[in-house]
C-alpha positions in Angstrom: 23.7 -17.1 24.8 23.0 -19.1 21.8 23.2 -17.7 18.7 24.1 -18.0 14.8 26.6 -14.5 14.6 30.1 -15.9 13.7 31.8 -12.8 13.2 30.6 -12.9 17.4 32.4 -16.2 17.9 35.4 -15.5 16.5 36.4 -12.4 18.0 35.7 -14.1 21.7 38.1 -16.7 20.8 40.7 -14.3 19.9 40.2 -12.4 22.8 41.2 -16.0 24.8 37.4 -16.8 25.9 35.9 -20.2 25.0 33.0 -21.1 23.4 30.2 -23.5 22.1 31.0 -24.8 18.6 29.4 -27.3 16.2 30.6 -29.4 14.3 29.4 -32.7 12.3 30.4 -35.3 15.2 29.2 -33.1 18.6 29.3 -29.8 19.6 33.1 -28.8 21.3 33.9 -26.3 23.8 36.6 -24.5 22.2 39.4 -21.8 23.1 42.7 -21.0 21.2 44.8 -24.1 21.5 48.3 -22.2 20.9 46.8 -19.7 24.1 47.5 -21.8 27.3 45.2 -19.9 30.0 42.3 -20.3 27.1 43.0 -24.2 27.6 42.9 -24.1 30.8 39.0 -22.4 31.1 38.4 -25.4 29.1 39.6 -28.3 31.2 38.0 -25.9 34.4 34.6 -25.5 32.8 34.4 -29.3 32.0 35.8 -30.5 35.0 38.0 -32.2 33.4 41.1 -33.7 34.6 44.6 -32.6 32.9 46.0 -35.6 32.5 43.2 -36.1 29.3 44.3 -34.5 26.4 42.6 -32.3 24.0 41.8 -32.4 20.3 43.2 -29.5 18.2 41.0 -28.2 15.3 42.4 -26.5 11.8 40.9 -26.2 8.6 43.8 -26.2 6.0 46.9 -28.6 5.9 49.3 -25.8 5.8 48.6 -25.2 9.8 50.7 -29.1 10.5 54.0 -26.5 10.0 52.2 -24.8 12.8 50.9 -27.7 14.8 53.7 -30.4 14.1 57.4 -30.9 15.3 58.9 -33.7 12.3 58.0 -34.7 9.7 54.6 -36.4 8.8 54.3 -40.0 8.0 52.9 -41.3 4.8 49.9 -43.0 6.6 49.3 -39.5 7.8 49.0 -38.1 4.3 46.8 -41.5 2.9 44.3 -40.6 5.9 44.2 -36.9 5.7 44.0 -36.5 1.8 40.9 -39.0 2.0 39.1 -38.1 5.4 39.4 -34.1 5.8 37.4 -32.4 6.2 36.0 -35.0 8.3 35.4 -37.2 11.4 39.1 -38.3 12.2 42.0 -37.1 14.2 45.6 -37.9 13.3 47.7 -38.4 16.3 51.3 -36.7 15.3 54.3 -35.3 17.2 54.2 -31.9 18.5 56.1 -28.7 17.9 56.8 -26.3 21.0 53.9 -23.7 19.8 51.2 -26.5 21.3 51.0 -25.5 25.1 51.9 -28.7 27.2 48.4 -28.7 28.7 46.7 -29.0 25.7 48.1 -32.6 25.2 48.9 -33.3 29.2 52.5 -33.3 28.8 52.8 -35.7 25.6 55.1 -35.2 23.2 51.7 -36.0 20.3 48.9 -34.0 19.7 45.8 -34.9 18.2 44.5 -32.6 14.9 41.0 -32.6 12.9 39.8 -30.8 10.3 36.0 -30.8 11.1 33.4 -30.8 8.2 30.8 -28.9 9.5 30.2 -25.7 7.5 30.2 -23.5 10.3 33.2 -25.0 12.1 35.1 -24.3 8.8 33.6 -20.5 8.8 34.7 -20.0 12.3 38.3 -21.8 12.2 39.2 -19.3 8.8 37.5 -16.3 10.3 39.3 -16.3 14.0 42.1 -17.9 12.0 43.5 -19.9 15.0 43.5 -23.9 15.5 40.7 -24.5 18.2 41.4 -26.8 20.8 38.0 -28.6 21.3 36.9 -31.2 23.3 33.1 -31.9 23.5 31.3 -29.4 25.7 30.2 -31.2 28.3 30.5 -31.7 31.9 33.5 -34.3 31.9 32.1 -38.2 31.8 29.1 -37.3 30.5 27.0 -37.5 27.5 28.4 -35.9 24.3 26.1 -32.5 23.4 24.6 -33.1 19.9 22.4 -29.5 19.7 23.2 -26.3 21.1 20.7 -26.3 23.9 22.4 -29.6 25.3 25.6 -27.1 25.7 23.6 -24.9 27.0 21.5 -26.9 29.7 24.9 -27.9 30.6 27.3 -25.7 30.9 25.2 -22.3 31.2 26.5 -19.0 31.8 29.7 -20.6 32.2 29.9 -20.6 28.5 30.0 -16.4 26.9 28.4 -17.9 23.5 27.2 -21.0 21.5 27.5 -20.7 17.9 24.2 -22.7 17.2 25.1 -25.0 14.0 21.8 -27.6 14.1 21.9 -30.9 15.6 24.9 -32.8 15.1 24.8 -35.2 11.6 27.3 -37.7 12.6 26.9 -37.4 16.3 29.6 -39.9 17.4 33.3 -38.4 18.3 35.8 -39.0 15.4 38.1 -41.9 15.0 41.6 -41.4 16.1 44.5 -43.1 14.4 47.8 -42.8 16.0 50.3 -41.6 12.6 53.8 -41.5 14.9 54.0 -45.8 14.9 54.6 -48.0 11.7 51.6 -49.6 10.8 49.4 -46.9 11.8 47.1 -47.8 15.1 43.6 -46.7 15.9 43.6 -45.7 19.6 39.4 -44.4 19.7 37.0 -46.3 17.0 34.8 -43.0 15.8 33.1 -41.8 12.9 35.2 -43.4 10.2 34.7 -47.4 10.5 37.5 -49.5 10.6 36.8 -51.1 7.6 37.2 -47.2 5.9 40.7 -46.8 7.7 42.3 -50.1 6.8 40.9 -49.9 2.8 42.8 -46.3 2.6 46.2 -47.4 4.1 46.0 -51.0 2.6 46.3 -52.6 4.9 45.0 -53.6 8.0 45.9 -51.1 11.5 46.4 -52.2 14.8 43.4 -51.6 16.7 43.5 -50.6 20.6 41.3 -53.1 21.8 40.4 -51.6 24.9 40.2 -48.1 26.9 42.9 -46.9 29.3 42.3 -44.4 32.0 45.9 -43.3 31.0 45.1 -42.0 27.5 47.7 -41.4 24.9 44.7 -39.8 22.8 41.5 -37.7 24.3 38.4 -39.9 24.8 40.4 -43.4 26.2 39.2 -43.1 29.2 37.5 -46.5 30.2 34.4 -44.6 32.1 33.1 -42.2 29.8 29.8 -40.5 27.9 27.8 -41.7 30.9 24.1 -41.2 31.9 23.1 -40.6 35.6 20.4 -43.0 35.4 22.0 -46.6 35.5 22.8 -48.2 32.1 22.8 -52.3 31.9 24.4 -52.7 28.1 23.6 -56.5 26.7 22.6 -58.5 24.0 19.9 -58.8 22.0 18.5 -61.9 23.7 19.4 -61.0 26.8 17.1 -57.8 26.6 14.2 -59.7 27.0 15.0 -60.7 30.8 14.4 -57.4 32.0 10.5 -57.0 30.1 8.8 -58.3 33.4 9.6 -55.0 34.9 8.7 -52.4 32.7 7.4 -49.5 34.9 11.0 -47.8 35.1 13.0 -49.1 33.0 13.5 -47.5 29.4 15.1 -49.5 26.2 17.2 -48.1 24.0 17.2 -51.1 20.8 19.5 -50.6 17.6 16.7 -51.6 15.2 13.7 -53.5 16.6 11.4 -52.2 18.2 9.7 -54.2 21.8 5.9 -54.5 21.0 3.7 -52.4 24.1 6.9 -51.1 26.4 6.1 -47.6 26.4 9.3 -45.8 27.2 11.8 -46.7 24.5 14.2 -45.5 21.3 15.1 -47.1 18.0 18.5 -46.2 17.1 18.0 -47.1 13.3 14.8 -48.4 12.3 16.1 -49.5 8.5 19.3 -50.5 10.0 21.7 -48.0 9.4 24.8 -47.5 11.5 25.4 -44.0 10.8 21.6 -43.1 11.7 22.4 -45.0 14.7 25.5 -43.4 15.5 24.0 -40.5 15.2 20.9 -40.9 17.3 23.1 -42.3 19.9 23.5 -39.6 22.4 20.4 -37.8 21.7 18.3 -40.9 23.0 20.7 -41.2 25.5 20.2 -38.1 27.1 16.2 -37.9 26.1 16.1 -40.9 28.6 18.2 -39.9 31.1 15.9 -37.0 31.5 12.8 -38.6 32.0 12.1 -38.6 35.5 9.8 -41.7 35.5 12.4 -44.3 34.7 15.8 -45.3 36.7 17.3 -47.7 34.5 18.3 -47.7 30.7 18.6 -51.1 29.2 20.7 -50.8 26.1 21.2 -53.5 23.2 24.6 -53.9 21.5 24.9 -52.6 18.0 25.7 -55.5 15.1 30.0 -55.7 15.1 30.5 -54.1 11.4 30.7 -50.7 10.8 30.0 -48.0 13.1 28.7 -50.9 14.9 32.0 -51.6 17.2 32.3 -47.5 17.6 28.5 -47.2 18.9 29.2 -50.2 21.2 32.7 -48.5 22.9 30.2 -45.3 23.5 27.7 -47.9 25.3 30.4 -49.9 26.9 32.0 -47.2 28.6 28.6 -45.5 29.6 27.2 -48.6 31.4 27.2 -49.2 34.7 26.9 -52.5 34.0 28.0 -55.3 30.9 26.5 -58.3 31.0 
């Protein structure tokens, strides 16, 4: 059931249920993260395997005592008092109250504040931190609108708290606090450029996935289609025009003249319009029965650009 009643949403999450929750990036299937068997209906419901760890939600600082085992690093305080509430998760050590499978047996767990109103509303009002990774079927494409969760996941799901479509629509950032300099371990919602201009300097940056994550979201397949996805160039686009009858583009800003089956990310340009059209395209075209291949083009290398083209990269079937 989809709906807007909060009060509704909270009182299933108490009672150790999950459910469908926006928030600015994409909507998360969340359950009490301090409740173990609540996890665990999570990981079931998205198929997805326990050795991937899960994202913790709060909505006030003072929940770290809660959340955290030592104490905090200064990098996590420059991040935290610039991004929350906001698309970023600090990676810090645990404390014993985090159930094991909430962070597959790691001794760090990964904590946002989201910055969607609603969210916010729902976190103070059940009053628990909200383990929530994105409610999907696991591997594929992130929901960004409550009927996605719902087309997916069905009655398998007692509620979805219906926020809107998702604003930023691409997972947060995670920088890894528990290491001196800091180290990004998922580009996100926050840009590089954003991370390193707060801390001063410049963080290492985990230059590739790992299908044995130290942070959710490292897996190196991931946010996939079911329709096959060739991600290239912007030149190299053009090779596949001579066969246009099933094959959908999806193009960061221009546009192909005549093809009648494709999606502008950003028509003006803009990496956060792109990021968040990303996986709303992506699943308009893996819907449409007419087509069988996706032909992406990569995003420019600034910005959001780098975290739109780790989505694509890792949803391909193919890089060329």
């Amino acid at each position: 059931m989809i709906g807007t009643d909060i009060q509704k949403a909270a009182a299933l999450l108490q009672a150790g249920e999950v459910i469908g929750m926006p928030t600015e990036t994409v909507y998360g299937l969340a359950g009490n993260a301090l409740n173990a068997q609540a996890v665990a209906k999570i990981f079931a419901i998205k198929k997805r395997p326990t050795f991937d760890p899960l994202i913790v939600h709060i909505f006030d600082l003072s929940q770290i005592e809660l959340l955290s085992k030592s104490s905090l690093s200064e990098s996590f305080y420059v991040l935290a008092n610039r991004f929350w509430p906001g698309p970023l998760t600090l990676v810090v050590e645990k404390s014993d109250a985090v159930p094991d499978i909430v962070t597959s047996g790691l001794s760090t767990v990964g904590i946002r504040m989201p910055a969607h109103p609603m969210a916010q509303q729902l976190l103070r009002l059940c009053n628990l931190p909200l383990a929530a990774p994105s409610a999907n079927p696991f591997g594929y494409i992130s929901p960004v609108t409550a009927e996605h969760v719902a087309r997916q996941l069905g009655d398998q799901v007692p509620y979805i708290l219906d926020g809107g479509r998702c604003q930023i629509g691409l997972e947060s950032t995670i920088v890894d606090c528990t290491v001196t300099p800091a180290r990004i371990l998922r580009k996100g919602g926050i840009s590089v450029e954003k991370i390193a201009e707060a801390l001063g300097y410049q963080p290492d940056v985990l230059s590739h996935s790992t299908d044995n994550p130290k942070a959710p979201g490292m897996l190196s397949s991931h946010y996939a289609p079911r329709k096959k996805l060739i991600l290239t160039d912007q030149k190299s686009v053009f090779s596949y025009y001579h066969n246009k009858n099933n094959i959908a583009f999806l193009r960061y800003r221009t546009p192909i003249k005549q093809h009648p089956i494709q999606r502008i990310l950003s028509p003006n340009g803009s990496d956060a319009e792109a990021a968040a059209n990303l996986f709303y395209f992506l699943r308009e075209l893996d819907e449409m029965s007419e087509i069988d291949l996706i032909v992406a083009e990569k995003a420019p290398d600034k910005g959001l650009g780098p975290a739109i083209n780790d989505r694509l990269q890792r949803a391909a079937t193919e890089v060329i």
